[in-house]
C-alpha positions as CSV (number, residue, x, y, z in Angstrom):
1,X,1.4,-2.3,-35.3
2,X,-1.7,-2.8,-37.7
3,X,-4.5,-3.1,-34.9
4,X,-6.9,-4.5,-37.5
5,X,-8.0,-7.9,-37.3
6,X,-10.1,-8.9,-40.1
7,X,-14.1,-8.2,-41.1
8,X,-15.4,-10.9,-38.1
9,X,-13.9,-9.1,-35.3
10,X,-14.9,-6.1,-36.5
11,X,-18.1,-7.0,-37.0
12,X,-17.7,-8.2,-33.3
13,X,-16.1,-5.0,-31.8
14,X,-18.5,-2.6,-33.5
15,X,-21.3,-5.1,-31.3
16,X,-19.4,-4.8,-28.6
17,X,-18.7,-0.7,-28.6
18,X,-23.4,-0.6,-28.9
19,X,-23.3,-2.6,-26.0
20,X,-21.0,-1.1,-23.7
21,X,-23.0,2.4,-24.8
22,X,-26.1,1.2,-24.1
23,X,-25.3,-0.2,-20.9
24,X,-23.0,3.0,-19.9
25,X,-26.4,5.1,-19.9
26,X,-27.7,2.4,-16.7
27,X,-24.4,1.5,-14.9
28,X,-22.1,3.5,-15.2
29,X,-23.3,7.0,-14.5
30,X,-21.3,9.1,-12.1
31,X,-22.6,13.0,-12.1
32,X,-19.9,14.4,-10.0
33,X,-16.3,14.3,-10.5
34,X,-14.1,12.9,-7.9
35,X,-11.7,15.8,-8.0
36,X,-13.6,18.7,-9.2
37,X,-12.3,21.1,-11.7
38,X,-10.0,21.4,-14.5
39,X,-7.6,18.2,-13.3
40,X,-6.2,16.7,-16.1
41,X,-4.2,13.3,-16.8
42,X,-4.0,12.1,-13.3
43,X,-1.2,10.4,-12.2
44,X,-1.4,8.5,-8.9
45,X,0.7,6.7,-6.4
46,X,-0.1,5.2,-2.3
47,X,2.7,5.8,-0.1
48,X,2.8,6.3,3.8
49,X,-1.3,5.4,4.1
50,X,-2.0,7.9,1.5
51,X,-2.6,8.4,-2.1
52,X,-1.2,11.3,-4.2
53,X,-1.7,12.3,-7.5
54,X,-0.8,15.4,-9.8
55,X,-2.4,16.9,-12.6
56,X,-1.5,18.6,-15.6
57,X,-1.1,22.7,-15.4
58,X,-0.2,23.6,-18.9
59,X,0.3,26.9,-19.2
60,X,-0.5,27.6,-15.1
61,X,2.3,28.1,-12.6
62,X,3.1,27.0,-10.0
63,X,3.7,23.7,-12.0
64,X,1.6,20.4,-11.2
65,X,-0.7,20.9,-8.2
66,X,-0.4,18.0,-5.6
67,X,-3.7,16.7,-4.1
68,X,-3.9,13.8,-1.7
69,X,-6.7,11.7,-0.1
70,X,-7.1,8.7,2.5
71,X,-9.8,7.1,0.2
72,X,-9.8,7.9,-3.6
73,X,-12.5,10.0,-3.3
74,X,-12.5,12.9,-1.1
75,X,-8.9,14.9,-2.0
76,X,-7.0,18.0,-0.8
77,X,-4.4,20.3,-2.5
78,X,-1.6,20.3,-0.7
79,X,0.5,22.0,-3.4
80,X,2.9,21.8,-6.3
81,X,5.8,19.8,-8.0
82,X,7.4,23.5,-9.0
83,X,7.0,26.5,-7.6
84,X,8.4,28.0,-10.6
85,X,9.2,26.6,-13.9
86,X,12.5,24.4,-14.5
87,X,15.5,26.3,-16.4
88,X,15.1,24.4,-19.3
89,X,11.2,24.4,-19.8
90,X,9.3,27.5,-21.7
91,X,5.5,26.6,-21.2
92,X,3.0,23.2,-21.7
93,X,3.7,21.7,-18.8
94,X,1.5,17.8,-19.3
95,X,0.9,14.7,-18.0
96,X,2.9,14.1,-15.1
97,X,3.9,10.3,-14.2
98,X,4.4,9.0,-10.5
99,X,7.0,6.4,-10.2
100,X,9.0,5.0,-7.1
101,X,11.6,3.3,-6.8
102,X,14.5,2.5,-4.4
103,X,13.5,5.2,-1.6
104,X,12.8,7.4,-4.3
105,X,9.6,9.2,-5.9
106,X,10.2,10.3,-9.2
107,X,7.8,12.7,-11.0
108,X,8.6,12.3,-15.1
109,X,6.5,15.3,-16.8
110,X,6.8,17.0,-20.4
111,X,7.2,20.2,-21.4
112,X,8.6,22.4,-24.4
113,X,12.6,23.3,-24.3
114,X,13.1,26.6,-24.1
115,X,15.9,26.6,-26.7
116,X,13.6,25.1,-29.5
117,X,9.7,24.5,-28.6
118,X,10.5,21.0,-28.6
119,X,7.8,19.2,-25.8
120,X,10.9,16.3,-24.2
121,X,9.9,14.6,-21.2
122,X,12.5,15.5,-18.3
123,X,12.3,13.9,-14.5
124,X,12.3,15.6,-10.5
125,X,12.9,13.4,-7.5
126,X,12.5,13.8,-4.2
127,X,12.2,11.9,-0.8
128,X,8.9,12.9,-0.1
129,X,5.9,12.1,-2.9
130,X,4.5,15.6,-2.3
131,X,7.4,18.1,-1.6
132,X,11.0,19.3,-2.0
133,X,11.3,17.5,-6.0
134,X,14.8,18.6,-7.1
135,X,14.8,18.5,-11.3
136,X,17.3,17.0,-13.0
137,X,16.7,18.2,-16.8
138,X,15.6,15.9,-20.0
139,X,15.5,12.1,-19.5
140,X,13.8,11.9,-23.3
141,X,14.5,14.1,-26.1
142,X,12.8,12.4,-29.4
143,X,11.9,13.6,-32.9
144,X,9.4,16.6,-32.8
145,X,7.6,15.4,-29.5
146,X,7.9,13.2,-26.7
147,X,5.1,13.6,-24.2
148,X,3.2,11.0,-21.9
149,X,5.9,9.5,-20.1
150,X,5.2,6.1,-18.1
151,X,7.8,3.6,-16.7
152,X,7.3,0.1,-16.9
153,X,9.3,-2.5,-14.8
154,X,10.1,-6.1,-15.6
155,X,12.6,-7.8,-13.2
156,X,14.7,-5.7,-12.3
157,X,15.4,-3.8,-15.8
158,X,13.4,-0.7,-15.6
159,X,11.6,0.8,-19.1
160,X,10.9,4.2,-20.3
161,X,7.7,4.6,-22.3
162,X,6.3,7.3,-24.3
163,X,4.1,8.8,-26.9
164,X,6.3,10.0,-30.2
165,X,5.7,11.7,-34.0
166,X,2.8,13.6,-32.8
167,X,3.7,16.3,-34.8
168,X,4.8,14.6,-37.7
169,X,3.1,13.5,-41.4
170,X,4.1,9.8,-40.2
171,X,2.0,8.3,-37.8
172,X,1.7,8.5,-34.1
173,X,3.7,5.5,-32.1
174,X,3.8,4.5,-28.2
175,X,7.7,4.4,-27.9
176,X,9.8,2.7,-25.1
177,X,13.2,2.2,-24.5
178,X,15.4,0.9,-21.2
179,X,15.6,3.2,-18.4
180,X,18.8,2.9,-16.9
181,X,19.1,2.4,-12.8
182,X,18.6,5.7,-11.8
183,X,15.7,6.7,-14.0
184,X,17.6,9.3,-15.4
185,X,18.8,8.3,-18.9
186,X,17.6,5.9,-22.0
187,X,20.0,2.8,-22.6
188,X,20.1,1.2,-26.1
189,X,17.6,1.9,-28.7
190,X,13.9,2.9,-28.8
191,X,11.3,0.3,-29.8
192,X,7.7,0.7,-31.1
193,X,5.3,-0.7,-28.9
194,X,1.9,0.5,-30.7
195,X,1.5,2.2,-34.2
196,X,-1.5,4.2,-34.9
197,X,-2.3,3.2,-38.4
198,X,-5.6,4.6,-38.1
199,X,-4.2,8.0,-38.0
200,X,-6.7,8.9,-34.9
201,X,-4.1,10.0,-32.0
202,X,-2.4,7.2,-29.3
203,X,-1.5,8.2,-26.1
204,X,-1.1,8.4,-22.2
205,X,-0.3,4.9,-21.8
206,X,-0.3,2.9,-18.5
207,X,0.3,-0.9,-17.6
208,X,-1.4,-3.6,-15.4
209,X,0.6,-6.8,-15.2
210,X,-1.9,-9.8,-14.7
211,X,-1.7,-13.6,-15.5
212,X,1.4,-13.1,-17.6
213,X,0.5,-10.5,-19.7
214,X,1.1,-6.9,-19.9
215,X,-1.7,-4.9,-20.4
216,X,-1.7,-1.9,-21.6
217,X,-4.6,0.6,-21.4
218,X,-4.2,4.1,-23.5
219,X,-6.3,6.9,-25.0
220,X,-7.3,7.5,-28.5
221,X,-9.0,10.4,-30.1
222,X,-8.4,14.4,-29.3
223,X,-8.3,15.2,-25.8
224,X,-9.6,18.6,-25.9
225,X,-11.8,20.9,-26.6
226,X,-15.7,21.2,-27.8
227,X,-14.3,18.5,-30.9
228,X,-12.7,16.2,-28.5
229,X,-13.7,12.4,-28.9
230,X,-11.3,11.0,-26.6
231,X,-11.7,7.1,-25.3
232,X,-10.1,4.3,-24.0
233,X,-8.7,1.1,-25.3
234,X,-6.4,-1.5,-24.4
235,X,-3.9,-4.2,-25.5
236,X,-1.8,-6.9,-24.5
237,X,1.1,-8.9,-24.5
238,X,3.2,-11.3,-23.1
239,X,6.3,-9.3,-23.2
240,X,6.9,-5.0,-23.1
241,X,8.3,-5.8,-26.4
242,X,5.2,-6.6,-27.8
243,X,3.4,-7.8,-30.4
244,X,0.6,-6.5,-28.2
245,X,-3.2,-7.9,-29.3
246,X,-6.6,-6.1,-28.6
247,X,-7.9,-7.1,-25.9
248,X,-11.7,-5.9,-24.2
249,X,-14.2,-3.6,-25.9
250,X,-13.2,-1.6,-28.5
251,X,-13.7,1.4,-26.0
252,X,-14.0,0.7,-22.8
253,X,-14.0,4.7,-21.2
254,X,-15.3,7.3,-23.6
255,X,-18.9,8.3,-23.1
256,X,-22.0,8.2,-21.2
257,X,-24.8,10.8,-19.6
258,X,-23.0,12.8,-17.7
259,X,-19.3,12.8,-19.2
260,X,-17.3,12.6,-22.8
261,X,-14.3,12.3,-23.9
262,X,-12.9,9.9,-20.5
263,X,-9.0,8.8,-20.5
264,X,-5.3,9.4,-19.9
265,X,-5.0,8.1,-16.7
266,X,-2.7,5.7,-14.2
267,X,-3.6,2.7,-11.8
268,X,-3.7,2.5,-7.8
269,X,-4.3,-0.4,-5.7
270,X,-7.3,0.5,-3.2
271,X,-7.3,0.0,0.1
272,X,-10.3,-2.4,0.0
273,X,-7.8,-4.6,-2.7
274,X,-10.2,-3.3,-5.6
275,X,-7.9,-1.8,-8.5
276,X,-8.9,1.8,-9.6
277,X,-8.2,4.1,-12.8
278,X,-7.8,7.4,-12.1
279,X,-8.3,9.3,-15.1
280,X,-9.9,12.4,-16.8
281,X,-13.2,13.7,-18.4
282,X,-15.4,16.7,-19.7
283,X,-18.9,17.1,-17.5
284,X,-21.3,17.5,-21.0
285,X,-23.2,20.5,-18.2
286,X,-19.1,22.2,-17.5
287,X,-17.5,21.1,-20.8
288,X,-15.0,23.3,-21.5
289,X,-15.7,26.0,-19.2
290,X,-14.6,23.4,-15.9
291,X,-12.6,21.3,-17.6
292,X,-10.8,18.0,-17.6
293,X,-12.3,16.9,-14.3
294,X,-11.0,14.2,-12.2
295,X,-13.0,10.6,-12.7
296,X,-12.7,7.4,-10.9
297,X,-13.4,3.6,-12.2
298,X,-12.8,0.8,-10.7
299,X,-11.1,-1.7,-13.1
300,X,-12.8,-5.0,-13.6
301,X,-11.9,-9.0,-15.0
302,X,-13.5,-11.0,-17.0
303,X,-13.1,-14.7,-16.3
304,X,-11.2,-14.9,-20.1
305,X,-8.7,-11.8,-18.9
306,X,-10.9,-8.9,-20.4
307,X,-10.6,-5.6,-18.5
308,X,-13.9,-3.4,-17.8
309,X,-14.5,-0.2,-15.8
310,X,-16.8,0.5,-13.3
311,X,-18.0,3.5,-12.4
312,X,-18.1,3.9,-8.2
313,X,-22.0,5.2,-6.8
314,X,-22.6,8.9,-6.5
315,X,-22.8,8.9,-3.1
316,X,-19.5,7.9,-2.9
317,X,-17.8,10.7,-4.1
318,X,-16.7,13.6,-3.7
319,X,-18.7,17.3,-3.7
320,X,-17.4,20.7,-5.2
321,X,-16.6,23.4,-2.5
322,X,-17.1,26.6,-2.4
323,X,-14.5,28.6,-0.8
324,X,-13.4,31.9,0.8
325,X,-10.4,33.3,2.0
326,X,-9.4,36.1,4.4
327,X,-6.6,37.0,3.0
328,X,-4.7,38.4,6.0
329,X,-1.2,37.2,6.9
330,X,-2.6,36.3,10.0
331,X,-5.3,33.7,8.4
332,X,-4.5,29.8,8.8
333,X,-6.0,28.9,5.4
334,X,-4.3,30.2,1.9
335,X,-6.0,29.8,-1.5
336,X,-3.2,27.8,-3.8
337,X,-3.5,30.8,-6.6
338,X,-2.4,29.9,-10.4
339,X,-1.8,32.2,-12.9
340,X,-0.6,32.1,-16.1
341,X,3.3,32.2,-16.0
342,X,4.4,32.8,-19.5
343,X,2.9,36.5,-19.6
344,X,2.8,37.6,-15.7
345,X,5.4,37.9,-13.4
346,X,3.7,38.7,-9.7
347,X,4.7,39.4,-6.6
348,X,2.3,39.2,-3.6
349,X,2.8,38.0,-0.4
350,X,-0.1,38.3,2.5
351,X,0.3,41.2,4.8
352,X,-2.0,42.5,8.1
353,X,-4.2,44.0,5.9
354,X,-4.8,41.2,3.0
355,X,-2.8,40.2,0.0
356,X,-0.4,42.7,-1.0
357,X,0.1,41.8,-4.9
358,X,2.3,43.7,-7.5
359,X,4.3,42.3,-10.9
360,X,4.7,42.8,-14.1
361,X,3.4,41.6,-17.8
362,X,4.8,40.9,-20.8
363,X,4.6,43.8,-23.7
364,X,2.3,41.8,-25.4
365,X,-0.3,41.1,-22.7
366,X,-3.3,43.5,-22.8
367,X,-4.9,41.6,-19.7
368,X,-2.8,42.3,-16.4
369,X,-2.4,39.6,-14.0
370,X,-4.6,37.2,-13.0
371,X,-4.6,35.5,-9.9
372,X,-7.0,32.2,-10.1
373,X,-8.9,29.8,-9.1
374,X,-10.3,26.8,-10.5
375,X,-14.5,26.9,-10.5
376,X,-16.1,23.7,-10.5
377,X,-19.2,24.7,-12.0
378,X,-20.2,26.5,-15.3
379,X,-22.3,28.8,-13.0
380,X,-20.8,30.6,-9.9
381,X,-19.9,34.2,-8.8
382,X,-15.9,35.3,-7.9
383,X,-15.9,38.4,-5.4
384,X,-13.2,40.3,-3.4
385,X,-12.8,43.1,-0.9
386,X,-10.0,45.8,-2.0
387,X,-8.3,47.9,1.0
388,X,-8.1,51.4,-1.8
389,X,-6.0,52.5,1.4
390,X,-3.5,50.4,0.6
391,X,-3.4,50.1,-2.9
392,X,-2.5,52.4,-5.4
393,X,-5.0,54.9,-7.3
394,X,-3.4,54.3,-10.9
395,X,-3.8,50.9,-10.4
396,X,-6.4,48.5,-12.1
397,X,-7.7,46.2,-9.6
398,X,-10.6,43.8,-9.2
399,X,-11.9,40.5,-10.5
400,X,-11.1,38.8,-13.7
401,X,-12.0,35.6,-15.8
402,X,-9.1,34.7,-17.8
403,X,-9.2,32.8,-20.5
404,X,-5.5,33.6,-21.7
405,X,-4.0,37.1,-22.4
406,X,-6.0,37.6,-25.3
407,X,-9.4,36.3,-23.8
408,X,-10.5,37.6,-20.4
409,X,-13.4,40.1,-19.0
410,X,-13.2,41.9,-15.7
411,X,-14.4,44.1,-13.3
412,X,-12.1,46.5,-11.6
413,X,-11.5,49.8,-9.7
414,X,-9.2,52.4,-11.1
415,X,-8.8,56.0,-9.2
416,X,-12.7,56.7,-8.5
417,X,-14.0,55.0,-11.6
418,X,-15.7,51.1,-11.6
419,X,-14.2,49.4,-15.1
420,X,-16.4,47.0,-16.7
421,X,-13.8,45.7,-19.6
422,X,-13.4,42.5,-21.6
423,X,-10.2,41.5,-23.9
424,X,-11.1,40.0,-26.9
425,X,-8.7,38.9,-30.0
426,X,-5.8,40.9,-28.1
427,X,-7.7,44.1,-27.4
428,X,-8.7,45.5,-24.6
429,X,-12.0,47.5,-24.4
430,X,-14.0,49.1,-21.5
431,X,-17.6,48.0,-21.9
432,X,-18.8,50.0,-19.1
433,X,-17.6,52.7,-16.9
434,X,-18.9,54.9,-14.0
435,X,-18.3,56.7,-11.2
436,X,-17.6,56.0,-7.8
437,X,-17.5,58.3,-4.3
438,X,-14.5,59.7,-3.8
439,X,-12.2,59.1,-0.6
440,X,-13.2,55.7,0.1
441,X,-11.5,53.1,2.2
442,X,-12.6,49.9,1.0
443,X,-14.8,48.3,-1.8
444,X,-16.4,45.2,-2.9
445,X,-16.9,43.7,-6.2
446,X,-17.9,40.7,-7.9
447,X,-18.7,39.0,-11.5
448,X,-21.5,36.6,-11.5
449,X,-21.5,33.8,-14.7
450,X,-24.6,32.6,-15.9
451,X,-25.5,29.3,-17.6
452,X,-25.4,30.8,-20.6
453,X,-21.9,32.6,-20.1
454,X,-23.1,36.0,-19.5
455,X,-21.3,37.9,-17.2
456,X,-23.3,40.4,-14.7
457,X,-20.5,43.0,-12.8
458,X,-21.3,43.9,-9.2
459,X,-20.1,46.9,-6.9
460,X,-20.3,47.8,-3.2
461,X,-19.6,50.6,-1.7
462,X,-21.6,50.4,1.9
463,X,-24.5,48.0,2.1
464,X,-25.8,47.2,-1.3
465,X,-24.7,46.3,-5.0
466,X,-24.8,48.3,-7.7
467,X,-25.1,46.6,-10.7
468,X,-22.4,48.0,-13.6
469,X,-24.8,47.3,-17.1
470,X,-22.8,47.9,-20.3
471,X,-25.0,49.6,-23.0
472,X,-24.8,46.4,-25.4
473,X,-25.4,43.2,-23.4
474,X,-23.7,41.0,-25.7
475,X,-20.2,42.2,-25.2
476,X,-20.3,40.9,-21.1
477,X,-20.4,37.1,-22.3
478,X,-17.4,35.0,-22.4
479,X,-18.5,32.7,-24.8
480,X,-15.4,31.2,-26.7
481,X,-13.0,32.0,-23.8
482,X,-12.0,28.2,-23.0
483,X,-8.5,27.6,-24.3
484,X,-8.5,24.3,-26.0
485,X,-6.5,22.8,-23.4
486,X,-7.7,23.6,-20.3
487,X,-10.6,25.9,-19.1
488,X,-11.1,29.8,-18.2
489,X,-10.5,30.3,-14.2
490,X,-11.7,33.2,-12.2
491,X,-10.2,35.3,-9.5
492,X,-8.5,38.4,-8.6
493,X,-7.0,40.9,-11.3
494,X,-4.1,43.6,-11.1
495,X,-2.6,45.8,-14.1
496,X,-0.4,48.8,-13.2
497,X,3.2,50.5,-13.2
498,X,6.2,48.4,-11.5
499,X,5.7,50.9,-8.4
500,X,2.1,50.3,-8.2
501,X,0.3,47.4,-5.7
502,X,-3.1,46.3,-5.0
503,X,-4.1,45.0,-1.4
504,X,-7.0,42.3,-1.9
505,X,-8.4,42.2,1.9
506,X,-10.8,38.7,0.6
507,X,-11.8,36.5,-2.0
508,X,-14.4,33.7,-2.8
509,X,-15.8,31.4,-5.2
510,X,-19.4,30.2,-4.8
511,X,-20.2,26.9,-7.2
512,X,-23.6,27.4,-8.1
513,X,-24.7,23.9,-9.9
């Protein structure tokens, strides 16, 4: 579908875009996130007095944290989709979609096949919205790609829809087909609902049914990364079928003072019978380096039937924490680690004396494991406490910021030596390294990150820190780390022989703007 409509009404829309800009900078500002941190293309559902929503993980297992809430705006993790990855998947896992129906809550996600690299969309159920999912393998395998799954009902005939030829020379489409009963197969053929003629990137779709139309509201632009341009636009129709007319602003979510590149998101009725968007954006302070952070708009009518967002007040929303963890077995709190499944393998579990971890990498992993969390601010300081009683000398053990394999810097304890080292393009360096006492028991050490992405290393070995200062300053910056889907995450850091272990007593993350 051609979504041009002739010199007048572009004229008007290109009016329309400068006044929804210029009235973003007064209305619609919202400097915190309401789920803080790399959080991206929120899906949300209310079941049982609560509201539940999952994020993308891309290349972090466990698979599709889990956060609920009892407002919209202050939210907990209470875990994930997978704890490990589904037989059929290799990596990218994105955009997860809610959808209930019959009893049932079905989580539709993509990922690539293992057997090809080809990103299919496949489905996990469960009786619960936030535990025990069971996966039962592709539900859409289209073309090159099929991502952005979101299921539409009319009557009782339930539809599939998707983004399609995103990796193609044609041009991007929204895709749907019939779902059959039990959401786990396409009936008949696939039908185009939206072409993107203007060759700038459709997707994450997802439909509000008012006055007897079908609106749909999708993205447009790259999602990612310090190029991304990302917004959001809508359509509508009478029918899923289509033809679908603009309808609204020509964006209507993209950017204002405080975030850029807004969108892919899904739709949940509030308690206070407002509906809200729950959706994604960068922090123009975090960019990158925190993420795709949750946002939260409340979605608007005009008298003719055209949709606006509204930001909710500040004060409304929720805060970043800071956190800590004992990480003893006898501790009531756990942190929900991540870490990055397609080149670590680790074992841990949480003993008397702290987190016992071990594992292995891939050959091709100059890094180690890291075991993260997400910051929520481009400034903060990691730290842990390191039983050396318990762990093994030849081990490499401390604190790490990990962009991927190939992009991390860290600060670690190895026999009696303090390693300042960074990876960079796949190689590993030391960047500073000194001596420690011999003999002891216990030590603590943190990494501290700056505003402008320089990294200061910390020891302690009784009551004050030692400060680790690499001869060329510029090498302890990590700069360029962000992968371009999702951003660098701090935490603890192990590297060391199948027999070897680490014991991590405690770790914390202070936010520190």
């Amino acid at each position: 579908m051609n979504l041009s409509t002739g010199a007048d009404k572009n004229r008007c829309s290109w009016l329309m875009l400068l006044c929804f800009l210029s009235c973003s900078l007064v209305s619609f500002a919202q400097p915190k996130a309401t789920i803080n941190g790399d959080f991206p293309d929120p899906t949300t559902i209310f079941a049982n007095g609560k509201y539940y929503t999952i994020g993308t993980s891309s290349e972090w297992g466990p698979h599709f944290p889990i956060y609920t809430s009892d407002d919209l705006r202050n939210w907990t993790q209470t875990g994930f989709v997978f704890s490990s990855a589904p037989e059929w998947t290799q990596s990218s896992f994105w955009a997860p979609e809610y959808f209930y129906n019959e009893g049932i809550y079905y989580v539709y996600y993509s990922a690539k096949r293992k057997s090809d690299g080809v990103s299919c969309i496949g489905v996990a159920t469960s009786k619960y919205p936030d535990r025990d999912f069971v996966d039962h393998g592709v539900v859409v395998d289209y073309g090159t790609e099929s991502i952005d799954a979101y299921v539409v009902k009319e009557g009782n005939q339930l539809y599939m829809t998707w983004k399609a030829y995103g990796l193609d020379k044609r041009p991007i489409e929204l895709i749907a087909s019939k779902l059959s009963a039990d959401g786990f197969r396409l009936e008949g053929e696939p039908f185009s609902l939206l072409q993107d003629t203007a060759r700038v990137g459709i997707e994450g779709q997802a439909f509000v049914k008012k006055d007897g139309y079908y609106y749909m509201f999708y993205s447009a632009g790259a999602c990612c990364g310090v190029g991304c341009d990302y917004n959001v636009q809508a359509v509508r129709s009478k029918t899923i079928q289509g033809p679908y007319e603009r309808v609204g602003a020509q964006v209507l979510l993209g950017e204002n003072e405080d975030w850029k590149c807004m969108g892919h998101g899904t739709f949940v009725d509030g308690k206070d019978g407002k509906l809200y968007y729950l959706f994604h954006g960068y922090s123009k302070i975090g960019t990158t380096y925190t993420g795709r952070e949750g946002l939260l708009a409340e979605l608007q009518w005009s008298a003719s039937g055209e949709p606006s967002f509204v930001f909710l007040p500040s004060t409304q929303l929720n805060k970043g924490q800071d956190v800590q963890f004992d990480l003893s077995k006898k501790s009531k709190t756990k942190p929900f680690l991540q870490w990055d499944f397609r080149y670590s393998k680790p074992k841990y579990s949480y003993t008397a004396n702290g987190l016992q971890l071990e594992g292995t990498t891939a050959s091709d992993n100059p890094t180690g494991i890291a075991m993260t969390l997400r910051p929520t601010s481009k400034v903060y300081e990691v730290g842990t406490s390191i039983d050396l009683s318990k762990s093994s000398n030849t081990a490499q053990k401390g604190v790490v910021i990990y962009g991927d394999k190939d992009r991390s810097i860290g600060l670690s304890v190895l026999d009696n030596t303090i390693q300042f080292w960074l990876v960079k393009d796949g190689k590993k360096m030391l960047i500073k390294e000194q001596a420690i006492a011999a003999g002891l028991k216990k030590l603590e050490i943190k990494l501290e990150l700056a505003a402008d992405l320089q990294v200061r290393a910390y020891y302690k070995e009784s009551s004050d820190w030692v400060e680790v200062v690499p001869a060329d300053a510029k090498l302890a910056s990590i700069n360029g780390i962000s992968p371009w889907d999702r951003s660098p995450r701090p935490g603890i850091h192990f590297e060391g022989k199948e027999t070897d272990k680490a014991v991590f007593q405690s770790l914390y993350l202070i936010n520190k703007s």
